[in-house]
Structures are given as structure tokens and as C-alpha cells.
PAZADO-80738 format. One line per field, with one value per atom (N, C-alpha, C, O): residue number from 0; x, y, z; atom name; residue in three letters. Coordinates in pm, 1 decimal, decimal comma. Example, Ala and Ser with C-alpha at 12.3 -4.5 7.8 and 13.67 -1.06 7.14 Angstrom:
voba c(0 0 0 0 1 1 1 1)
east c(1319,0 1230,0 1320,0 1423,6 1285,0 1367,0 1290,0 1340,9)
north c(-569,0 -450,0 -330,0 -331,9 -225,0 -106,0 3,0 113,8)
up c(780,0 780,0 780,0 846,5 708,0 714,0 787,0 803,9)
vexdren c(N CA C O N CA C O)
logu c(ALA ALA ALA ALA SER SER SER SER)
***
This chain:
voba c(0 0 0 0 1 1 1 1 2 2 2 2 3 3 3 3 4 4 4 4 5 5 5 5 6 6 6 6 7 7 7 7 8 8 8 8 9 9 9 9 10 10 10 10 11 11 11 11 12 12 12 12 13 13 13 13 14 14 14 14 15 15 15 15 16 16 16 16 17 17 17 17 18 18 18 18 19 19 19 19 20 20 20 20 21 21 21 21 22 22 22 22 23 23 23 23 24 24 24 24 25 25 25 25 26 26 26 26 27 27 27 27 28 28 28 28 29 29 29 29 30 30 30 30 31 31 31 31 32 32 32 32 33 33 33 33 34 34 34 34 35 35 35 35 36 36 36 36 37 37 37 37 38 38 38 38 39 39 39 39 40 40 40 40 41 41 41 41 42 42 42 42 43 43 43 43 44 44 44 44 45 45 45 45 46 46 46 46 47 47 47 47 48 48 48 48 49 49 49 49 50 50 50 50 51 51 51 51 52 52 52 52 53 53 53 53 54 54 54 54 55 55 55 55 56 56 56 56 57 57 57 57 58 58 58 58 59 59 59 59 60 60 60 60 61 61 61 61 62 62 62 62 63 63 63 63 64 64 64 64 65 65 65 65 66 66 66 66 67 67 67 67 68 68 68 68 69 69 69 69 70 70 70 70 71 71 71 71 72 72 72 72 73 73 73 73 74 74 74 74 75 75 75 75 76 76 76 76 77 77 77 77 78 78 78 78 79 79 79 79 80 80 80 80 81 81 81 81 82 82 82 82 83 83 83 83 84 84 84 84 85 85 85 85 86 86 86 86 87 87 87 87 88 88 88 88 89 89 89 89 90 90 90 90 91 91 91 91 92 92 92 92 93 93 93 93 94 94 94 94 95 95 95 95 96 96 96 96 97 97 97 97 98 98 98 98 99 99 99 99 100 100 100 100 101 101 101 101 102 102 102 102 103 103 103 103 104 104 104 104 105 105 105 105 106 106 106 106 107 107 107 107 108 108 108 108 109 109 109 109 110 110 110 110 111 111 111 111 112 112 112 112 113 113 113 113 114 114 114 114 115 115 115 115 116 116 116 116 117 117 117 117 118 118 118 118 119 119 119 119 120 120 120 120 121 121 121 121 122 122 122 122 123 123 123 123 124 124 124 124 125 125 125 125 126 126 126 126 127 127 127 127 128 128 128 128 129 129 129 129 130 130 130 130 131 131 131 131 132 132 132 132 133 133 133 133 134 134 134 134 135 135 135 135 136 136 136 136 137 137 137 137 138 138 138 138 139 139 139 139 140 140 140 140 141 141 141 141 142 142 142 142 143 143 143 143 144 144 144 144 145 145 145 145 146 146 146 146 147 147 147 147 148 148 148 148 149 149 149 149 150 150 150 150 151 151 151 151 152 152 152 152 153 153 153 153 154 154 154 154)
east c(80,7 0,0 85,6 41,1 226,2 296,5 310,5 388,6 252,2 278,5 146,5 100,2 79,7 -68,2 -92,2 -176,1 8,4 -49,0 23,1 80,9 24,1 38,9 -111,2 -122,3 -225,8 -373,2 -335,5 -360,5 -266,8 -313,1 -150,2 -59,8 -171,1 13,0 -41,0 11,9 -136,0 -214,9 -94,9 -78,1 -5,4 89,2 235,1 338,0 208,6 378,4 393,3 478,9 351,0 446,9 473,7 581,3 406,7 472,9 590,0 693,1 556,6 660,9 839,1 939,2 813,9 897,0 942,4 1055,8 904,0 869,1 1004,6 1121,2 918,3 1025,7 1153,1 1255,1 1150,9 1248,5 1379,7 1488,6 1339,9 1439,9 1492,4 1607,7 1354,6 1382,7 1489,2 1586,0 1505,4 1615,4 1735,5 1824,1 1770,4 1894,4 2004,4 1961,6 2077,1 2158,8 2210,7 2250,6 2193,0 2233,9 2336,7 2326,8 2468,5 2590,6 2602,0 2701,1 2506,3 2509,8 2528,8 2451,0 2618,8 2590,3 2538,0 2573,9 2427,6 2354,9 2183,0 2116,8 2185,7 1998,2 1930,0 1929,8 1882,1 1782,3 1634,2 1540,1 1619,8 1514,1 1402,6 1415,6 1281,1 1142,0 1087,2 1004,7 1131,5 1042,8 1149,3 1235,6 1087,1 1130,2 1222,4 1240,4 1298,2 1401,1 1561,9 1683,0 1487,7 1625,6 1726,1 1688,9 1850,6 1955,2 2000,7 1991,8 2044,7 2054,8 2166,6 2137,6 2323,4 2397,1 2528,7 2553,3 2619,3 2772,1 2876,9 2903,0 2944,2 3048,0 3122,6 3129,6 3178,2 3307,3 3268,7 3378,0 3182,8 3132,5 3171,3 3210,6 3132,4 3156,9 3295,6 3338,8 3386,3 3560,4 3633,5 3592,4 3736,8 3823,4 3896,5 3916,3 3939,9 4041,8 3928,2 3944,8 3814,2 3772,6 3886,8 3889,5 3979,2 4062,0 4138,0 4238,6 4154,8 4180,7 4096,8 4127,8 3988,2 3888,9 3884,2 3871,1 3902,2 3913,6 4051,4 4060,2 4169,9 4316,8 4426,6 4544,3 4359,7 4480,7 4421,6 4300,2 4478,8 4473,5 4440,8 4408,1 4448,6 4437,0 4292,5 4232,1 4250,5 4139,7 4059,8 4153,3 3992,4 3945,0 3898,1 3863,5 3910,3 3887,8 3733,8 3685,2 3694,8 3523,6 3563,6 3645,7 3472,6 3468,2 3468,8 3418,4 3524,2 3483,2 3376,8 3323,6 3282,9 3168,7 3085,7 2972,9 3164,7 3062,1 3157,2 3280,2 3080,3 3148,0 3159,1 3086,5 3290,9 3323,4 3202,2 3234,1 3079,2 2935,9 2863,6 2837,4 2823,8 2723,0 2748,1 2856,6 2576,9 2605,7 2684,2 2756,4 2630,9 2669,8 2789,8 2828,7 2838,9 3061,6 3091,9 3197,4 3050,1 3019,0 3011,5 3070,9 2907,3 2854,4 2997,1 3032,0 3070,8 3173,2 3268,2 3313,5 3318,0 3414,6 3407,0 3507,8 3323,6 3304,5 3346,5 3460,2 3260,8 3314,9 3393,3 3397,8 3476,9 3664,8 3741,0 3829,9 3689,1 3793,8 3752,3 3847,1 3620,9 3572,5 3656,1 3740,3 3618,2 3699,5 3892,2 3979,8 3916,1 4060,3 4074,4 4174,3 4012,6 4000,3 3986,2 4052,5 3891,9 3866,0 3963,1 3981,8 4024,4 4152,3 4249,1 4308,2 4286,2 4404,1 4400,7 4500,3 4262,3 4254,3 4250,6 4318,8 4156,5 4242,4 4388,5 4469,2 4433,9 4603,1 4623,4 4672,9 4592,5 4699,9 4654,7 4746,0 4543,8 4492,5 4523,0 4485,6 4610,4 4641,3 4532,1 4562,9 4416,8 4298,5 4259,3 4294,6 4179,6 4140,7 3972,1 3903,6 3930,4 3782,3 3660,2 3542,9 3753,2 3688,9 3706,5 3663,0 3769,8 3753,1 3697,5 3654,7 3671,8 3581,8 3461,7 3381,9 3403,6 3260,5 3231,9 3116,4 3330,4 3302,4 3258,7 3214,6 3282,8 3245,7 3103,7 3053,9 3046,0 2901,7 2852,2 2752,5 2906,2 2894,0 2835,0 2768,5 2886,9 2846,7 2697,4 2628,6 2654,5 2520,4 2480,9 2553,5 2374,1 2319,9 2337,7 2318,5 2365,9 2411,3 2517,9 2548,3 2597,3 2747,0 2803,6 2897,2 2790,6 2827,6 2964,6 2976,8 3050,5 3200,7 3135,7 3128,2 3098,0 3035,9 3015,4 3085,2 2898,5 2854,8 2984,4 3022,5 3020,3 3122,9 3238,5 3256,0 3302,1 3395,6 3352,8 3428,0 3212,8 3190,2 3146,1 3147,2 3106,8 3140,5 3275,7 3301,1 3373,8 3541,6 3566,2 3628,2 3484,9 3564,4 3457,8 3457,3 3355,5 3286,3 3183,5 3121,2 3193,0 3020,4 2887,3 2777,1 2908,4 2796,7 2779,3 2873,8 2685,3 2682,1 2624,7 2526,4 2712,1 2754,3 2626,0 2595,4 2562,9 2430,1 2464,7 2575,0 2394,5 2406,5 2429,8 2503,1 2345,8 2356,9 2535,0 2592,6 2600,3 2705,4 2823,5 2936,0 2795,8 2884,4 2876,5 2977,1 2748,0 2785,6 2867,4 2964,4 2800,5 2875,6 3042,1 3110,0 3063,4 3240,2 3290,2 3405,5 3228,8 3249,5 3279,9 3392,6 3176,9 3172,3 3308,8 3366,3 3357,9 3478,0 3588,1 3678,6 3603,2 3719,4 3741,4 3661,7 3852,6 3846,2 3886,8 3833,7 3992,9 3985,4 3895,8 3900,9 3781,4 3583,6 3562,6 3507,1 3599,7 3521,2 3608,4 3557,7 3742,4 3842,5 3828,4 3865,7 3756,5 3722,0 3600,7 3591,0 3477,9 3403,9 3408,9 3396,0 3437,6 3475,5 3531,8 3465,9 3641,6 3740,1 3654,8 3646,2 3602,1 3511,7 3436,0 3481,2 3383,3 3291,6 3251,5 3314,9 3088,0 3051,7 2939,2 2895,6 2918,0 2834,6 2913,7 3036,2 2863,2 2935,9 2826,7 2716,6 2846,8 2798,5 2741,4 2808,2 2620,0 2594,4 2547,0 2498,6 2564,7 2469,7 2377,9 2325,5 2289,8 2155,0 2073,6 1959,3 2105,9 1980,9 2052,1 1998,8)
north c(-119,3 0,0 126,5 240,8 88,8 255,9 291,3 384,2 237,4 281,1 309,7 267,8 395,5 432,4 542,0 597,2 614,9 746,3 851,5 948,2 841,0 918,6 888,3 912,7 819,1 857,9 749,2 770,0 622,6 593,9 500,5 450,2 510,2 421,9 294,7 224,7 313,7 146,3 34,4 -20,8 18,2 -59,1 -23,1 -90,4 105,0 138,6 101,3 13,4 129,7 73,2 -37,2 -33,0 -152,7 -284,1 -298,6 -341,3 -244,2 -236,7 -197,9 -269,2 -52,6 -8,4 -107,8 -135,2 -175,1 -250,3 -377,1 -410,1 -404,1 -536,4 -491,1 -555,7 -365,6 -313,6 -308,5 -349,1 -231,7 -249,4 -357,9 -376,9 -466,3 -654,3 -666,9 -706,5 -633,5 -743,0 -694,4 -754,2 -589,4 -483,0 -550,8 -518,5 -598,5 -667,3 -543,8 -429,3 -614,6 -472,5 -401,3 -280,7 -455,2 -383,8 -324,4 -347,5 -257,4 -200,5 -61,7 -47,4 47,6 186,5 260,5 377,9 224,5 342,9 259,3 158,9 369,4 371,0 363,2 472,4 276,6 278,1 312,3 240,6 424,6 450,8 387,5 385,4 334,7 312,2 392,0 359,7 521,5 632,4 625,6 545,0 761,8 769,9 849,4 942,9 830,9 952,0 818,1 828,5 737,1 636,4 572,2 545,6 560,3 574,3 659,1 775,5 656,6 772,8 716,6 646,4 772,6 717,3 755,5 800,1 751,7 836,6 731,6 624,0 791,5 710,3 622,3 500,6 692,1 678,5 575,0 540,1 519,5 452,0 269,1 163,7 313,3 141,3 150,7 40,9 221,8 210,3 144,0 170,9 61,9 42,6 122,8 114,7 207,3 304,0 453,6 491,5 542,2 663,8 760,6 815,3 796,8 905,7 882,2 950,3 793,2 788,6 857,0 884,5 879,2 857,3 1036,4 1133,2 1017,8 1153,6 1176,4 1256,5 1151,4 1221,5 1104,6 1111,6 969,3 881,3 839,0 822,7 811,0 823,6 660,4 619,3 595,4 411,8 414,9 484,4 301,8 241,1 211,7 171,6 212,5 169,0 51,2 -0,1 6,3 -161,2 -124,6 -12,4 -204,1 -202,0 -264,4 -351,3 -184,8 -201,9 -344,4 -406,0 -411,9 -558,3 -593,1 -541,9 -699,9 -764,3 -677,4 -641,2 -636,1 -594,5 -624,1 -622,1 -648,3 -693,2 -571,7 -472,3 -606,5 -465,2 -514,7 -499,8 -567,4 -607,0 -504,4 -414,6 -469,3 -416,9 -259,0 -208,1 -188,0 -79,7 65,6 159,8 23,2 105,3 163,2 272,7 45,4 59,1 77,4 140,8 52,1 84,1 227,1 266,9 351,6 423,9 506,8 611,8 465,9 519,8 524,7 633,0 393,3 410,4 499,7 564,6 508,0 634,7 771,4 817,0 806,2 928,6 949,4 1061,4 863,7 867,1 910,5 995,1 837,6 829,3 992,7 1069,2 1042,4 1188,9 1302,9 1389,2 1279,9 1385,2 1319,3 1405,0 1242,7 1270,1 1347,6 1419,4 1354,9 1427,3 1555,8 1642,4 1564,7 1729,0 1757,3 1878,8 1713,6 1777,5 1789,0 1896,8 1677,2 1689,6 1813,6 1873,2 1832,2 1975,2 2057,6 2156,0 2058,1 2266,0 2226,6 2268,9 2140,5 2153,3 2213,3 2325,8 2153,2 2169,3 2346,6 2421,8 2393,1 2490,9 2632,4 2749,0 2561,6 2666,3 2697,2 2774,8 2658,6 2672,9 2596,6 2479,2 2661,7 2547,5 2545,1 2604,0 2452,6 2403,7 2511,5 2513,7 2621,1 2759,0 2873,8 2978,6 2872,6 2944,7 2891,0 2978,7 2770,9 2743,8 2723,4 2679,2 2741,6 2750,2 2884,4 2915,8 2980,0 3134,0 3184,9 3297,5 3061,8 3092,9 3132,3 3036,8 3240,5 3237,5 3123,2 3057,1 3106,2 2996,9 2858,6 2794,4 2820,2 2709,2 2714,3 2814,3 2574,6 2501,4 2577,2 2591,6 2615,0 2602,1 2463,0 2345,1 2498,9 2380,7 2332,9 2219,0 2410,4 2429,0 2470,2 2544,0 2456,4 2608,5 2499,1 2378,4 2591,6 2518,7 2402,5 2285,6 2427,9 2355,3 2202,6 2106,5 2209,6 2080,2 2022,3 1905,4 2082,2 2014,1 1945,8 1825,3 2047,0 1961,6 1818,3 1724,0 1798,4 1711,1 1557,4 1436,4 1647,7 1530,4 1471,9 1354,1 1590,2 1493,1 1398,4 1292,1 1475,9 1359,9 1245,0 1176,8 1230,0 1143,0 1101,7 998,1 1242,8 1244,9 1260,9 1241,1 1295,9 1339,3 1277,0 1282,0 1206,9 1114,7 1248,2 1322,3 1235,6 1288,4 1245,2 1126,2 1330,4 1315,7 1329,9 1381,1 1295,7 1293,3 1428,6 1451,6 1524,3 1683,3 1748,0 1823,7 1665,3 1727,4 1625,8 1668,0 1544,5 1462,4 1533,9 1566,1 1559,0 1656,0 1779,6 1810,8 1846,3 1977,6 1986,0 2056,7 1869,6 1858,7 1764,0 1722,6 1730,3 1679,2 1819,9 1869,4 1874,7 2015,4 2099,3 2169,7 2064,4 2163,0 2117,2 2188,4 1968,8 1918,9 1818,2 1725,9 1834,5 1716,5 1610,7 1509,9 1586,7 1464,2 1377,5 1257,6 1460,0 1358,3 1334,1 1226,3 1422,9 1393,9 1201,6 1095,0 1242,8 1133,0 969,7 853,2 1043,6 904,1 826,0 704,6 931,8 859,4 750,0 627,6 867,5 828,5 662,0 562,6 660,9 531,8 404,3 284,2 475,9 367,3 257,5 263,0 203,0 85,9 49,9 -17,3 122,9 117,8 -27,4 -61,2 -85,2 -211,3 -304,0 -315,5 -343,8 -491,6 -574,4 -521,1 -698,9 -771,8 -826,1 -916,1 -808,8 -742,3 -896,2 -989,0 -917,4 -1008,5 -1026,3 -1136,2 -863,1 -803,4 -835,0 -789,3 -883,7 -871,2 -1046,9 -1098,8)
up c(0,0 0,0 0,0 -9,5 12,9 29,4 -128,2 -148,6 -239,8 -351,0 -400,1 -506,2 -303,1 -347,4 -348,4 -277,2 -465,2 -476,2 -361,5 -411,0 -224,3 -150,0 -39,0 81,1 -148,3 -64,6 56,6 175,4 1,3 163,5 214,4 147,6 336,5 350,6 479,7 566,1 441,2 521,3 480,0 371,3 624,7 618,8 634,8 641,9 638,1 605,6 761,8 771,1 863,5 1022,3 961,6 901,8 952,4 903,6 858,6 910,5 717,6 647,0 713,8 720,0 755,1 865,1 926,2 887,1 1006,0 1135,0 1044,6 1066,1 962,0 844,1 809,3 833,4 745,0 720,0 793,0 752,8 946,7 1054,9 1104,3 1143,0 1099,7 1121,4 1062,2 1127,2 903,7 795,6 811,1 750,1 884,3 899,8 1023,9 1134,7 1029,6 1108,2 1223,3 1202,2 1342,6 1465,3 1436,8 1459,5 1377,8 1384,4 1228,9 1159,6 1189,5 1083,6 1157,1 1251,5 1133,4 1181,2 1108,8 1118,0 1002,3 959,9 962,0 988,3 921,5 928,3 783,9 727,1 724,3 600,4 559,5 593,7 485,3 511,0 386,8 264,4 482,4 385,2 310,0 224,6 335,1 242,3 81,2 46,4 6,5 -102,5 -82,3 -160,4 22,4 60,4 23,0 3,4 29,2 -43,2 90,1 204,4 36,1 121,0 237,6 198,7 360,3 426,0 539,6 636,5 498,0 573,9 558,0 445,9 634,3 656,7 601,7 655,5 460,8 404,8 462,2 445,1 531,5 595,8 714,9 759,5 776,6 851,6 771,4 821,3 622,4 591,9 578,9 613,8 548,0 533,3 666,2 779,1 645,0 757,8 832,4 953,6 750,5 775,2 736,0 620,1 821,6 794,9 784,5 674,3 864,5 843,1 748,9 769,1 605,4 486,7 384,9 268,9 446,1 291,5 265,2 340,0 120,9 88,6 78,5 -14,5 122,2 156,9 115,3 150,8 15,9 -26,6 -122,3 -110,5 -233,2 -337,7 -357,8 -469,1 -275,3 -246,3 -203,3 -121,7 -297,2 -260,3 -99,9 -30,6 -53,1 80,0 38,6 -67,8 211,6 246,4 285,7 300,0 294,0 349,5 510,2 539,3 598,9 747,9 752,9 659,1 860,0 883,7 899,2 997,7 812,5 829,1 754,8 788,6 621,4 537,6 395,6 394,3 293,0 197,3 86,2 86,1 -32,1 -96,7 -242,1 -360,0 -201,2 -324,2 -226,6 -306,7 -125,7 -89,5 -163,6 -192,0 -188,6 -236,7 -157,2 -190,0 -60,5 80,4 40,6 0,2 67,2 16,7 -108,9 -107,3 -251,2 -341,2 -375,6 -475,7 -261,8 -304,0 -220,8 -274,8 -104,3 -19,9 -108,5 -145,5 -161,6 -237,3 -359,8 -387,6 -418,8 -551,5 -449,8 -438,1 -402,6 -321,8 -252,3 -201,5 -223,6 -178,7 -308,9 -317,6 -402,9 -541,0 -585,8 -603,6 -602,7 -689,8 -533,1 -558,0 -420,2 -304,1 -356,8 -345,6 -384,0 -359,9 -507,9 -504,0 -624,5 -736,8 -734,8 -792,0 -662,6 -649,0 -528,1 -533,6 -436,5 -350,6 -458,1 -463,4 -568,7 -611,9 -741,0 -782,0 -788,8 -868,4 -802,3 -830,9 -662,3 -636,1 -619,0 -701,7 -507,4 -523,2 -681,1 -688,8 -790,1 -908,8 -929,8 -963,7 -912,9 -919,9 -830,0 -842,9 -732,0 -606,4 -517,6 -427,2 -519,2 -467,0 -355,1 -343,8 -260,2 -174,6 -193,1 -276,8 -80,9 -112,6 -75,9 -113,1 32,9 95,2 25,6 73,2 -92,3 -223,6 -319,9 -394,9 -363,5 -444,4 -387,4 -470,0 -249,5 -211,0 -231,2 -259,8 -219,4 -246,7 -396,4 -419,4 -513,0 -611,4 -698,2 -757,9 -708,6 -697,5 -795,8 -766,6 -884,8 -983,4 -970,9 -1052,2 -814,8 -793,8 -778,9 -758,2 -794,5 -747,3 -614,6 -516,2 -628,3 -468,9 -351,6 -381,3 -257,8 -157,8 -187,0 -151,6 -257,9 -258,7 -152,1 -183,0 -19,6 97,3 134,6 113,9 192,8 211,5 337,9 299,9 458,5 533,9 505,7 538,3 435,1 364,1 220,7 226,9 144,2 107,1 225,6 243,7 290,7 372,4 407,9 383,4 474,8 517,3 400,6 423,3 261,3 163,9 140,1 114,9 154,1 135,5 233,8 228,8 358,7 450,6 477,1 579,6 358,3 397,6 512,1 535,0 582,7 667,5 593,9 645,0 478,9 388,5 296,6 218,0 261,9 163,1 2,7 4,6 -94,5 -207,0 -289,3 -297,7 -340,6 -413,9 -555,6 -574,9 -663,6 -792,4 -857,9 -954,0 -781,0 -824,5 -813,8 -891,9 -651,0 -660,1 -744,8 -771,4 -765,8 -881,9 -1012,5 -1075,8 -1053,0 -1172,2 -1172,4 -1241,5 -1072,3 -1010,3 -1057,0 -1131,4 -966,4 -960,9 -1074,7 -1062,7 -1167,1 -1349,9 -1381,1 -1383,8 -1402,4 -1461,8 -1439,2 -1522,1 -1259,9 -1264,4 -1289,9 -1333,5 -1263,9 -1263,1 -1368,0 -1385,0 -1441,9 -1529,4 -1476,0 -1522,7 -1361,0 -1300,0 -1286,3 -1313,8 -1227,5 -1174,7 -1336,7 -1358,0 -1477,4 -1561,2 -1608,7 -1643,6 -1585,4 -1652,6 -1528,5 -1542,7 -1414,6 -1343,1 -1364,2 -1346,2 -1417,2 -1417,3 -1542,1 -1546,4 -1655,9 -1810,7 -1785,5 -1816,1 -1735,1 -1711,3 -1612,4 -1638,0 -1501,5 -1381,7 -1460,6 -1575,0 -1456,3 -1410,3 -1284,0 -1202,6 -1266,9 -1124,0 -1087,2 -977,2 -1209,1 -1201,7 -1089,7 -1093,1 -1028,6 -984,7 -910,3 -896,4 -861,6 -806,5 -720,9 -669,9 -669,7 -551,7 -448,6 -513,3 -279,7 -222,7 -230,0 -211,2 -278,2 -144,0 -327,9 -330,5 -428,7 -546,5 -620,1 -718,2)
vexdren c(N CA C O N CA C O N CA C O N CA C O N CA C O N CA C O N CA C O N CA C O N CA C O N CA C O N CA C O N CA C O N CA C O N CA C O N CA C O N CA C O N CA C O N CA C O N CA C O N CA C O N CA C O N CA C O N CA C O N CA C O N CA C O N CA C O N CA C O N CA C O N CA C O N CA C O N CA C O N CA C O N CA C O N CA C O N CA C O N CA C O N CA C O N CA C O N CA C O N CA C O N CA C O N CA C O N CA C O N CA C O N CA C O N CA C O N CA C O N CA C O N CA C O N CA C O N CA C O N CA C O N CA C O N CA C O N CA C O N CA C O N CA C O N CA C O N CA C O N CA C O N CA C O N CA C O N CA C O N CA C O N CA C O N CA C O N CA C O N CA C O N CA C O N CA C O N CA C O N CA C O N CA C O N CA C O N CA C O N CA C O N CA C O N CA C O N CA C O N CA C O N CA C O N CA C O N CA C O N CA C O N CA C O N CA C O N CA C O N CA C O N CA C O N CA C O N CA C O N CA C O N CA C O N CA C O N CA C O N CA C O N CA C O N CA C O N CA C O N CA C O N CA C O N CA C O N CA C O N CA C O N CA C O N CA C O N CA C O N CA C O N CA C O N CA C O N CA C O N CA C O N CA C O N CA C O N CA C O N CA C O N CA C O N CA C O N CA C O N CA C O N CA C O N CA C O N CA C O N CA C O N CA C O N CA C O N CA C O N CA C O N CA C O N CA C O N CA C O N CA C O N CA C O N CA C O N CA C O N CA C O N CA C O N CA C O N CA C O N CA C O N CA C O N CA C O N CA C O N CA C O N CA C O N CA C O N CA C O N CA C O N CA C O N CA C O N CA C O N CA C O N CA C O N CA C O N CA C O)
logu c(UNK UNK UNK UNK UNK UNK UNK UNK UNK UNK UNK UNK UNK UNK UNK UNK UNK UNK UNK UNK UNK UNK UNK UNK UNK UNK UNK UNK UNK UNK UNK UNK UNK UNK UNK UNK UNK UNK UNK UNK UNK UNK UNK UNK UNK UNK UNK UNK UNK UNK UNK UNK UNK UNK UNK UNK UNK UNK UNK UNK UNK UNK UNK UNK UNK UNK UNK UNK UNK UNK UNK UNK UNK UNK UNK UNK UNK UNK UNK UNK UNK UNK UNK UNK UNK UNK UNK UNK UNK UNK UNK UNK UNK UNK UNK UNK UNK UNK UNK UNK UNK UNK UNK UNK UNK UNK UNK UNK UNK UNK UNK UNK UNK UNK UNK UNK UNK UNK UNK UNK UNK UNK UNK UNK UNK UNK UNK UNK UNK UNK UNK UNK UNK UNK UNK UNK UNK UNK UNK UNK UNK UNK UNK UNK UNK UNK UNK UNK UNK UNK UNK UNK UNK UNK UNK UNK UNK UNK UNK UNK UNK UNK UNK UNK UNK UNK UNK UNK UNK UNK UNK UNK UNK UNK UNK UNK UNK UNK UNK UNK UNK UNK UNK UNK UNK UNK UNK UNK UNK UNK UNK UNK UNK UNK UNK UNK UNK UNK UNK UNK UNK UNK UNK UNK UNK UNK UNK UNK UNK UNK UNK UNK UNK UNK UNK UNK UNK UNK UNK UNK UNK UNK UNK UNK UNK UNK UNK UNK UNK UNK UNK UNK UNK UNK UNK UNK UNK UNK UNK UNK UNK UNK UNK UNK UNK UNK UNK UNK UNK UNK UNK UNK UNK UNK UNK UNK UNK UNK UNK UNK UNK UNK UNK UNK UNK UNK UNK UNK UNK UNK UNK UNK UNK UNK UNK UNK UNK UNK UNK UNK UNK UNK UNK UNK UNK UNK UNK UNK UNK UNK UNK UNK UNK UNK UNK UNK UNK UNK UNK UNK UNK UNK UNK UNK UNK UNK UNK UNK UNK UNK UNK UNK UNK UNK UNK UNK UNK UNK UNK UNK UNK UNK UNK UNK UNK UNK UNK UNK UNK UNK UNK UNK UNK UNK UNK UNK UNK UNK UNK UNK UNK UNK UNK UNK UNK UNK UNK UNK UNK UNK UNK UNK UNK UNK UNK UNK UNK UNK UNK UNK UNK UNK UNK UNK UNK UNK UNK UNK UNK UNK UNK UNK UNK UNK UNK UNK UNK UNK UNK UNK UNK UNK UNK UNK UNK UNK UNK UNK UNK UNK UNK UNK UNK UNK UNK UNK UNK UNK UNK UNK UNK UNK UNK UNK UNK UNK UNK UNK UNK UNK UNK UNK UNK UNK UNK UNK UNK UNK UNK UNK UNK UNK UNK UNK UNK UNK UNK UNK UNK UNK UNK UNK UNK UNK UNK UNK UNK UNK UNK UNK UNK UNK UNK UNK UNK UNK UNK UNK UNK UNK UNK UNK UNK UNK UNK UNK UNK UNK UNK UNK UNK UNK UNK UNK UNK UNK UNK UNK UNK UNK UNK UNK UNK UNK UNK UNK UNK UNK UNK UNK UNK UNK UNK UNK UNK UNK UNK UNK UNK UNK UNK UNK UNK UNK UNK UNK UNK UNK UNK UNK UNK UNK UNK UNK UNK UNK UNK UNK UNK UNK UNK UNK UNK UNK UNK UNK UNK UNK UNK UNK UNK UNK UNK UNK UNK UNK UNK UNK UNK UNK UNK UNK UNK UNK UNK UNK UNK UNK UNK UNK UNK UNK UNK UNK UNK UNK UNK UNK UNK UNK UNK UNK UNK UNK UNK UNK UNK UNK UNK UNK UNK UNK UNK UNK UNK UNK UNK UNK UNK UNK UNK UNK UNK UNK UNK UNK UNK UNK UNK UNK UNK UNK UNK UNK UNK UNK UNK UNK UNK UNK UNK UNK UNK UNK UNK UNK UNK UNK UNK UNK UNK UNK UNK UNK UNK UNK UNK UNK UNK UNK UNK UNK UNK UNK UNK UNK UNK UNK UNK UNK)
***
């Protein structure tokens, strides 16, 4: 019933209720039932958080989670596009609190909320992946090259 329009959500506690059931305790994020999707802090599935964003090396996925889930999947893309966009302002002389000053940018560009996408508290939305294509040719030459398909447990 949660796909009725909006008129009626006869069922969604349930649903909810299931949802939280299938989620294993030592997961540290939270999944949401609504159409709000995914909702959860990168850097939480990495082994090593005070890497992500600042090494140019791949991350390990936290113990007791595998590198198929999308979770880590979606961490690891946004380690690889933040160490891209650190390594273009470096080449640029720029830092990330001058390019939030740029009126140019996207709205919800504010330095604030970026910082916290490099370092992976913020999970990186599709709007700001384009964003940082647009500025950097690094994000354009990673995605170009990536292959983000892979193999998943959970389908």
C-alpha cells in the first residue's frame, strides 16, 4: 500500500517494522522506507575513515561488510571523486573555501557541507557529482574510465 499514490500508507508501520527486522544490529547506519532512499555516513563502511578523501588508495570495506554491498560501493566512488577534487584545487592553487566562495556554484554548494562530503560524513548526491564533473576534469576522466556495475549479495 505505500505505492498508493500518497492517498493511503495502510501498512507502512509494518513495512517499517520489516524493514528495521532485515537490517543486522551492527550495521551503523539507518535505512530509510520512504522515497528519501539511502541515508547514511560514508566513511562509517571504510576500515580506515581518516583515509577517505586524503589517499589516493582504494578503501577496504569495514569488517563484516562486503566490498558487493552498495553502501561501500557508493563510499568508495566518493573517496575516489573527493581525492580528485583535492588533487585539482592543489593543481589549481585553490582550496575548497575558495571554491565555495564561487558564486557559480550550485546552490548547496556552501564550504560547510562540502567539507563534510570529502571527509565522507555526507553522503555525495548525484547533483554534486555533476557539479564537480563540470569543474574538474579529473571527476570527468574518473568517471569516463570507472565501471561502477558490480555484483551485488543483497539482489
Amino acid at each position: 500500500m505505500l505505492y498508493n499514490c500518497g492517498k493511503s500508507v495502510r501498512g507502512y508501520a509494518q513495512t517499517r517494522k520489516t524493514i528495521s527486522n532485515s537490517v543486522p544490529s551492527d550495521v551503523p547506519t539507518s535505512i530509510s522506507p520512504t522515497s528519501g532512499g539511502f541515508s547514511f555516513e560514508p566513511r562509517k563502511f571504510v576500515s580506515t575513515p581518516k583515509q577517505f578523501g586524503k589517499s589516493s588508495a582504494d578503501l577496504l570495506p569495514l569488517d563484516g561488510f562486503s566490498a558487493s554491498d552498495p553502501r561501500f560501493g557508493a563510499a568508495q566512488l566518493q573517496h575516489r571523486v573527493a581525492n580528485k577534487v583535492r588533487e585539482g584545487l592543489l593543481s589549481q592553487g585553490s582550496t575548497l573555501l575558495e571554491l565555495s566562495e564561487r558564486s557559480s556554484l550550485s546552490p548547496g554548494m556552501k564550504y560547510d557541507r562540502l567539507v563534510r562530503i570529502q571527509r565522507g560524513e555526507t553522503l555525495m548526491q548525484l547533483a554534486d557529482l555533476i557539479n564537480w564533473s563540470a569543474l574538474f576534469e579529473g571527476v570527468r576522466e574518473l568517471l569516463a574510465r570507472e565501471q561502477f556495475g558490480f555484483q551485488s549479495d543483497h539482489f
